[in-house]
C-alpha positions in Angstrom: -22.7 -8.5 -10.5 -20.6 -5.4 -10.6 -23.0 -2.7 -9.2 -24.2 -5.8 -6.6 -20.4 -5.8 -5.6 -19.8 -1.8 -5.8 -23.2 -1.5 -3.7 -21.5 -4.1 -1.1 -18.6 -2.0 -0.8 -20.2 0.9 -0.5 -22.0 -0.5 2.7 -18.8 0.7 5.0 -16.2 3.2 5.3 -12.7 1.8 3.9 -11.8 2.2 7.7 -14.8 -0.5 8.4 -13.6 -2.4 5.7 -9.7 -2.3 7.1 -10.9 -3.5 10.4 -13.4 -6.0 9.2 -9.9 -8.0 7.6 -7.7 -7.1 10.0 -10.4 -8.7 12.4 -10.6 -12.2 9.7 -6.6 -12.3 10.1 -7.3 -14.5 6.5 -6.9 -11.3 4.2 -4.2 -8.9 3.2 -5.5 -5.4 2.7 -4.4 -1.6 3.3 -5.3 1.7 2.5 -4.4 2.4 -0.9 -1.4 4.7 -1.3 0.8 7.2 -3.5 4.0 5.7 -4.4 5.8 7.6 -1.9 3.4 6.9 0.8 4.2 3.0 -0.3 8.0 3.8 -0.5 7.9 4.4 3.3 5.4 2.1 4.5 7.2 -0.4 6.7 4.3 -3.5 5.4 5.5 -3.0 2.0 9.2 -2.7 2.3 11.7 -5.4 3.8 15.6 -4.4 3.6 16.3 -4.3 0.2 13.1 -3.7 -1.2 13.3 -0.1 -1.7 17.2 1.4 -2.7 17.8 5.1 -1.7 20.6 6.5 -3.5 22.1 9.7 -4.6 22.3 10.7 -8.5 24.1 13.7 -8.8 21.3 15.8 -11.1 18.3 15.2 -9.3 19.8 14.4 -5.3 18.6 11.7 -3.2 16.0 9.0 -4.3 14.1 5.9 -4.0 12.9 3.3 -5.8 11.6 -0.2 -5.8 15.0 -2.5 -6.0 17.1 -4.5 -6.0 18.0 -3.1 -9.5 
């Protein structure tokens, strides 16, 4: 079942794929993402979500929140 799923997937480019569910309007998918890439995607964050904030040894950050 695995390689018959893998196989599937490897049918279409993950920008097919993308468009294929974005197309359905039934399934939540994006490209996958570093952390910081996630940490400014607008789809993933709401107000409140991520908490930027300065710490006086490393500067400005972000992380997930609220904390």
């Amino acid at each position: 079942m695995k390689e018959g799923l893998h196989r599937c997937l490897r049918a279409r480019t993950s920008a097919e794929w993308l468009a294929a569910f974005d197309a359905n309007g039934n399934v939540a998918a994006t490209r996958y993402q570093t952390t910081q890439d996630a940490l400014d995607d607008p789809d993933l964050t709401r107000p409140g979500d991520v908490i930027d904030a300065q710490v006086p040894a490393l500067g400005p950050v972000r992380w997930l929140g609220p904390v």
